[in-house]
C-alpha positions as semicolon CSV with decimal commas, in nm:
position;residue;x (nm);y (nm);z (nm)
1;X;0,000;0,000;0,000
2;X;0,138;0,314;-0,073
3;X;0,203;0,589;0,212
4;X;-0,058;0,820;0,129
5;X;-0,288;0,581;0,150
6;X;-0,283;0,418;0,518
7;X;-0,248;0,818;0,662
8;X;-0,583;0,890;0,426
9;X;-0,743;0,560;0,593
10;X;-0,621;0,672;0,910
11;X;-0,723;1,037;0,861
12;X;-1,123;0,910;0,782
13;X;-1,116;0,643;1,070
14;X;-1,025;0,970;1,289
15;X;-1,327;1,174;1,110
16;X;-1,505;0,908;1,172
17;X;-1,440;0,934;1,543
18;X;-1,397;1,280;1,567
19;X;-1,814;1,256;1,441
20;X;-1,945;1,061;1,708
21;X;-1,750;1,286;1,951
22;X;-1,886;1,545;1,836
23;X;-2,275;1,373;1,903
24;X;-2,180;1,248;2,249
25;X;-2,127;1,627;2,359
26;X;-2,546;1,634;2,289
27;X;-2,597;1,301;2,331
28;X;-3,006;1,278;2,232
29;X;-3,127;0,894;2,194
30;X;-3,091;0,973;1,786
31;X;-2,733;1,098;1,799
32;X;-2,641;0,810;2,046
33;X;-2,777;0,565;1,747
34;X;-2,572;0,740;1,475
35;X;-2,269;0,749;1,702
36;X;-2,275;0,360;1,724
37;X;-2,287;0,309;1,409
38;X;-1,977;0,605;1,330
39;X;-1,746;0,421;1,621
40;X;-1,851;0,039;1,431
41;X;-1,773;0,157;1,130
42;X;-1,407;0,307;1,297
43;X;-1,346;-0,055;1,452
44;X;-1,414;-0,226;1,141
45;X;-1,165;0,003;0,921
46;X;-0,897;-0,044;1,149
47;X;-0,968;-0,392;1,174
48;X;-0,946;-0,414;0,784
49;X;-0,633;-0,253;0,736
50;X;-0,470;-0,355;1,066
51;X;-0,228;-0,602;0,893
52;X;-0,121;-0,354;0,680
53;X;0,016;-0,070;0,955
54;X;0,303;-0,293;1,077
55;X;0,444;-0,242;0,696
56;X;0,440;0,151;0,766
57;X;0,637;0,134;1,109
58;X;0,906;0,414;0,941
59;X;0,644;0,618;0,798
60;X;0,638;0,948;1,028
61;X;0,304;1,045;0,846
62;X;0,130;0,743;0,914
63;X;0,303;0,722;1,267
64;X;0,127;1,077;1,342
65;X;-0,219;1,027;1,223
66;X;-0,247;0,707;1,457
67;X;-0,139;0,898;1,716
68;X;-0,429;1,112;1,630
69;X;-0,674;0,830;1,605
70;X;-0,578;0,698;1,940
71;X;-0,659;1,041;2,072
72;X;-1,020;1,069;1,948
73;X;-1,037;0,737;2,007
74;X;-0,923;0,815;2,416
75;X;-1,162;1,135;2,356
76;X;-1,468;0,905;2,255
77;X;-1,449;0,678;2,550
78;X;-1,407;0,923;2,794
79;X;-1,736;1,110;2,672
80;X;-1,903;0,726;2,642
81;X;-1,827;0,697;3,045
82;X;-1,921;0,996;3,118
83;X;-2,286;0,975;2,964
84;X;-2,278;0,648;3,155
85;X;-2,163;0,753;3,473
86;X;-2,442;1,029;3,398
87;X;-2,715;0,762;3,317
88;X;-2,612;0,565;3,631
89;X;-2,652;0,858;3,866
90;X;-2,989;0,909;3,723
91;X;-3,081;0,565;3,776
92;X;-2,983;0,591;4,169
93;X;-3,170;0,956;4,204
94;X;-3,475;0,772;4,029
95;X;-3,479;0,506;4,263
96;X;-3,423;0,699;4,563
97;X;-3,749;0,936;4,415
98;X;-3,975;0,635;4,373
99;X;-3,873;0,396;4,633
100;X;-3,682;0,563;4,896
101;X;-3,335;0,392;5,068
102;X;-3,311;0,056;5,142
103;X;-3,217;-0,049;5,512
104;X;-2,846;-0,020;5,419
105;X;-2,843;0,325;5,324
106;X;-2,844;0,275;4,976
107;X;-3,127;0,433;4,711
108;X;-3,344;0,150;4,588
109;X;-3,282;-0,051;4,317
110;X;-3,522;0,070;4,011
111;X;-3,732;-0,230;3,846
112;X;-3,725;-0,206;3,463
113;X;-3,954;-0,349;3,307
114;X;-3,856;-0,591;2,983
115;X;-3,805;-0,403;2,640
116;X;-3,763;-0,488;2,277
117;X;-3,659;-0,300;1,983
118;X;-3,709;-0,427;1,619
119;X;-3,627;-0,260;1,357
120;X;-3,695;-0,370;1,020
């Protein structure tokens, strides 16, 4: 593969990153969708054309641009923990509002009831 082409690979696997970073600053239940599909679509690229990088191990440009993927990459699951840690602090304010603390202290546990999604 020629030089230019792993950094261009690289460069839209970080676009596609940089995307669904850009969602999970807002993250509605639509731009949560989307972003799944951007950060799949980033893991199977890299997957692809994994093989290939170890072939570009003196190639600075290539070198820098996966420095920048891993970056967004970092960025992306920081902002994916934080909208969980978010969720999960909802979750324990919920069931403290509808069922009070338990004898230990702790808010109660919330009771979900069972969902499915199809989608054709």
């Amino acid at each position: 593969m020629e030089p230019a082409a792993i950094v261009d690979r690289l460069a839209r696997v970080r676009e596609d990153l940089d995307r669904a970073c850009e969602r999970l600053t807002a993250p509605t239940a639509e731009a949560i969708e989307v972003c799944s599909g951007e950060l799949e679509s980033a893991a199977r690229q890299l997957i692809e054309f994994q093989p290939e990088l170890g072939a570009e191990s003196g190639n600075a440009a290539a070198l820098e641009e996966a420095w920048r993927v891993r970056r967004s990459f970092l960025r992306a699951r920081k902002l994916i923990q934080g909208a969980a840690m978010f969720h999960g602090n909802w979750m324990r304010l919920r069931g403290t509002i509808s069922g009070g603390y338990t004898p230990s202290g702790e808010p109660a546990p919330v009771l979900h009831g069972s969902r499915i999604c199809l989608q054709a």
